[in-house]
C-alpha positions as CSV (number, residue, x, y, z in Angstrom):
1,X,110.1,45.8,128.4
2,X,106.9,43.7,127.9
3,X,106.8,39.9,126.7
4,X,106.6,39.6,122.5
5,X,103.8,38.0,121.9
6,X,104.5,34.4,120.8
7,X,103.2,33.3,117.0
8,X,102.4,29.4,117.0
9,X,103.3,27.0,114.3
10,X,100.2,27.0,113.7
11,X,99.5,30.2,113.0
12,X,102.2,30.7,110.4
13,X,100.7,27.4,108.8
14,X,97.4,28.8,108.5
15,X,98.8,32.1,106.8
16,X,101.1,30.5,104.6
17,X,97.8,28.4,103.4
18,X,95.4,31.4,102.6
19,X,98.6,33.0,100.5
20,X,98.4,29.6,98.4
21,X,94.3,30.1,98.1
22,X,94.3,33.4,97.1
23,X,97.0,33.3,94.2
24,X,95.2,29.9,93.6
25,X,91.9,32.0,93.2
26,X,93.7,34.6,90.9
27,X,95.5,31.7,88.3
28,X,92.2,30.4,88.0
29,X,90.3,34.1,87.1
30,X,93.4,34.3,84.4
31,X,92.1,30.8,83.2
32,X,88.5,32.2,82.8
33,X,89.4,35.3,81.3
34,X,91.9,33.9,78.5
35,X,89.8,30.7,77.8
36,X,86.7,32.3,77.0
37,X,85.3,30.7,73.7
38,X,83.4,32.6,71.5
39,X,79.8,32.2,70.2
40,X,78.8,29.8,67.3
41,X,77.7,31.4,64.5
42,X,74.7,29.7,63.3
43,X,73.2,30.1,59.3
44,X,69.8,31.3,60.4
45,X,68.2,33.4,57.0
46,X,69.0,32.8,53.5
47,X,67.9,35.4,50.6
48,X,67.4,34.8,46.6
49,X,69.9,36.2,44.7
50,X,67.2,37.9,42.3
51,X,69.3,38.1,39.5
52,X,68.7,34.0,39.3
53,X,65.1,33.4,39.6
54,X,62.8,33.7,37.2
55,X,65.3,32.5,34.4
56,X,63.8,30.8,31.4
57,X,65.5,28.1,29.0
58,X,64.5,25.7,26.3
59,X,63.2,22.5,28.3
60,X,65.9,19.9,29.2
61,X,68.6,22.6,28.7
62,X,70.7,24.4,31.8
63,X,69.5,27.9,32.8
64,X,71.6,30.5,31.6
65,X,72.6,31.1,35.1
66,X,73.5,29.5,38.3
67,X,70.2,29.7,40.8
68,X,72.3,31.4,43.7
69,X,71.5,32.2,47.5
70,X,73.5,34.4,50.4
71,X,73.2,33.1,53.9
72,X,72.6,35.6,56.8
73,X,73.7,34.1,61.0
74,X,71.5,35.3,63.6
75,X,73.0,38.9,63.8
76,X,72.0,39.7,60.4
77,X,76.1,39.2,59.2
78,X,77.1,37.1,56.0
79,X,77.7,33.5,56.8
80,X,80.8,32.2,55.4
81,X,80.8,28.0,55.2
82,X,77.7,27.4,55.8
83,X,76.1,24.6,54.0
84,X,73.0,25.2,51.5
85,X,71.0,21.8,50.4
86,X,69.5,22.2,47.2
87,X,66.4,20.3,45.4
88,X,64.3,20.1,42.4
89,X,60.7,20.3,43.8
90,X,58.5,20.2,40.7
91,X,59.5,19.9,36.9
92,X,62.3,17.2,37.0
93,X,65.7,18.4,36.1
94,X,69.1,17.9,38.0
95,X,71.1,20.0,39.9
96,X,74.9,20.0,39.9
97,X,75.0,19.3,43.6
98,X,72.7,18.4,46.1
99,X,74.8,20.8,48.8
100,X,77.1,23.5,48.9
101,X,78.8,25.7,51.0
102,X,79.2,29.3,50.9
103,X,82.0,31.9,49.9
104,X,83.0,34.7,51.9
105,X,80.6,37.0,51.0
106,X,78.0,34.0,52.1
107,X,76.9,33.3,48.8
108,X,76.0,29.8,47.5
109,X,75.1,28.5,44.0
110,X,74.5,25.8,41.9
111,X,73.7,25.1,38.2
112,X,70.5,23.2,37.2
113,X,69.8,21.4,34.0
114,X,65.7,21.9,33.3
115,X,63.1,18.7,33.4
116,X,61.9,17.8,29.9
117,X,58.3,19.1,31.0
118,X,57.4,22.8,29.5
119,X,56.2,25.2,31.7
120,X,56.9,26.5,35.2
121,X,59.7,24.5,37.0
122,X,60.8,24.7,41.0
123,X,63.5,24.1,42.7
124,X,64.5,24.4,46.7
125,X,67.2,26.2,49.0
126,X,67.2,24.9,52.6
127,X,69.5,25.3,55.8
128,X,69.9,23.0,58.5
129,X,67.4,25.2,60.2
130,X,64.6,24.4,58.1
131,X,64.4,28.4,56.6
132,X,64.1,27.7,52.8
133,X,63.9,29.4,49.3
134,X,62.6,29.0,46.2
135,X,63.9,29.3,42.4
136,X,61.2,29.6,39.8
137,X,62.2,28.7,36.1
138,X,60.4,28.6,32.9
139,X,61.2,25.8,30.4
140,X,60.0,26.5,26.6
141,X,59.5,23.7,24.2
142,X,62.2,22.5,22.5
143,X,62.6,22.4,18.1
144,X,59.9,20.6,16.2
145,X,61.0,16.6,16.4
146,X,57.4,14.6,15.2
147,X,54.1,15.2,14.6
148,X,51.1,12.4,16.6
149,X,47.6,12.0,16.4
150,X,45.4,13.1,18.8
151,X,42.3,12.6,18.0
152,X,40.1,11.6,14.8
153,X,41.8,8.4,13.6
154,X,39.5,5.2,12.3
155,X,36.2,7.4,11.6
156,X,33.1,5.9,9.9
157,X,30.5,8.4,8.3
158,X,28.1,9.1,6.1
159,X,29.4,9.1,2.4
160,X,28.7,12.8,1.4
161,X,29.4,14.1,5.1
162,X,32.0,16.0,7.1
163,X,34.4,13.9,9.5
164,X,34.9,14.8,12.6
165,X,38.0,16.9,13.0
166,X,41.6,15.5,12.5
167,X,43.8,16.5,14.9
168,X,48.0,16.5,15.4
169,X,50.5,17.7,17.7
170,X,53.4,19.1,16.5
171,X,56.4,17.9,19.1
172,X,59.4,18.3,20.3
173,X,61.4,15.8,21.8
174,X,60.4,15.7,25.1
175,X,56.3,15.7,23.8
176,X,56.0,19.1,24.7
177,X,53.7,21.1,21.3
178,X,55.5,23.1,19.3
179,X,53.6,26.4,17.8
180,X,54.5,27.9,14.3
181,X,55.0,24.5,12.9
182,X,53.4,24.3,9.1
183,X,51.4,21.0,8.4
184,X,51.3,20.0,5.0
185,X,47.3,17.7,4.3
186,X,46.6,15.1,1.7
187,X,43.6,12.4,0.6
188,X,43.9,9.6,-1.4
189,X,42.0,10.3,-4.4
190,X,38.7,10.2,-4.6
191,X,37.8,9.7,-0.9
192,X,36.7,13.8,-0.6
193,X,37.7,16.9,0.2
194,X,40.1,18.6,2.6
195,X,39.1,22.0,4.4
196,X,42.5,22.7,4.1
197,X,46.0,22.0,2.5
198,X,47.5,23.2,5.1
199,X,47.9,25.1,8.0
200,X,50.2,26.3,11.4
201,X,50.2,24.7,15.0
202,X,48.5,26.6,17.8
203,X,50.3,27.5,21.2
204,X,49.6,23.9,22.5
205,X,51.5,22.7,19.2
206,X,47.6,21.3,17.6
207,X,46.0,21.6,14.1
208,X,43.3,20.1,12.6
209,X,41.4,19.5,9.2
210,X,37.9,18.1,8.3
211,X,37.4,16.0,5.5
212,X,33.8,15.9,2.9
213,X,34.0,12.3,2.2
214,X,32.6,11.6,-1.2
215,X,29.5,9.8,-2.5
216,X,29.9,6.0,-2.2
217,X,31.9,3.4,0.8
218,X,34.8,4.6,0.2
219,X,37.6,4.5,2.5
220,X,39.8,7.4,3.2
221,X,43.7,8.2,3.8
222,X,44.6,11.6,5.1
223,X,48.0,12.6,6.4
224,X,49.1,15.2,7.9
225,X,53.3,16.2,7.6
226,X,56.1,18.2,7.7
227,X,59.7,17.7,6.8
228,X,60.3,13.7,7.4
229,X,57.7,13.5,9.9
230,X,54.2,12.6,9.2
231,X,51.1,10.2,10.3
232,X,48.0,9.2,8.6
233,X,44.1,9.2,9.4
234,X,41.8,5.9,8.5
235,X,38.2,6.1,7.9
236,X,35.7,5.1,5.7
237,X,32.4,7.0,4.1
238,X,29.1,4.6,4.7
């Protein structure tokens, strides 16, 4: 019979080493495989919820709906938590919050209380991202609060002659003009005569009269009213 072949110490060391490196090798590829983390979802998109914009309300009043945005991630998927920050851009006004996050459906929403100023009011939707939206609302005026003056007071002219015209605002009160409003006109007696008794605010809340002062330096009182609110023009015929 031939000699066995002798193994050496070392040899069986060596082997017994590369076992422990490969199952070493395959733990670890477990490791990899089970501790994979999946991708943040970022808020990337935001859309207007139509059914909010565009709303109209009486000036310093809240719109008759939340203003209302959904939130899209980079995939084009809902968002759910993502944080909306909300401003008012133009108008005044206040919102309910300055941030909020959305639902599951990736909606967000808050309520906003109109500025005091009629007309067209803004307000803002932003992400973290920058992307942005925004809500248009219309504020009317308000009820009928005073009447001012805005032009014609402390006149001097010609006895016999027209006055420039005497012009008020109807308000409400915020300032804004009131239309519709009826303003009642009186003289003292004997200063002239009215063009008119009366009459009805324009769209910028404005009415006016002219007054034929009569023969003679005679000064002149005409007020202009309605309900408890009322002011008065001075002037005097030379």
């Amino acid at each position: 019979m031939g000699a066995r072949p002798r193994v050496s110490r070392y040899s069986i060391m060596l082997g017994a080493l590369g076992a422990l490196v490969a199952l070493a090798a395959c733990n670890n590829d477990d490791d990899f495989i089970t501790n994979v983390v999946a991708p943040v979802r970022v808020a990337t998109t935001l859309l207007v919820d139509s059914s909010s914009n565009n709303q109209t309300a009486t000036a310093g009043s809240a719109l008759p709906l939340p203003i209302s945005v959904r939130v899209f991630d980079e995939t084009g998927a809902v968002l759910a938590n993502a944080v909306v920050n909300w401003s008012v851009t133009s108008g005044g006004g206040t919102l309910s919050s300055s941030t909020s996050t959305t639902d599951a459906a990736g909606n967000a929403s808050v309520s906003w209380i109109l500025g005091g100023v009629a007309g067209q009011q803004l307000a803002e939707a932003k992400l973290e991202n920058g992307a942005s939206a925004v809500f248009i609302a219309n504020a009317t005026p308000g009820a009928f609060a005073n009447i001012v003056i805005v032009s014609g007071n402390e006149q001097t002219v010609i006895s016999g002659s027209a006055t420039a015209p005497m012009v008020v605002r109807a308000v409400d009160q915020f300032g804004n003009g009131v239309a519709g409003v009826v303003i009642s006109w009186g003289v003292n007696d004997g200063a002239g005569v009215l063009s008119a008794t009366s009459s009805i605010t324009d769209a910028s809340g404005q009415a006016q009269v002219t007054l034929t002062t009569a023969a003679g330096a005679i000064p002149f009182v005409v007020t202009a009213g309605s309900g408890a609110a009322s002011v008065s023009f001075n002037g005097t015929g030379s």
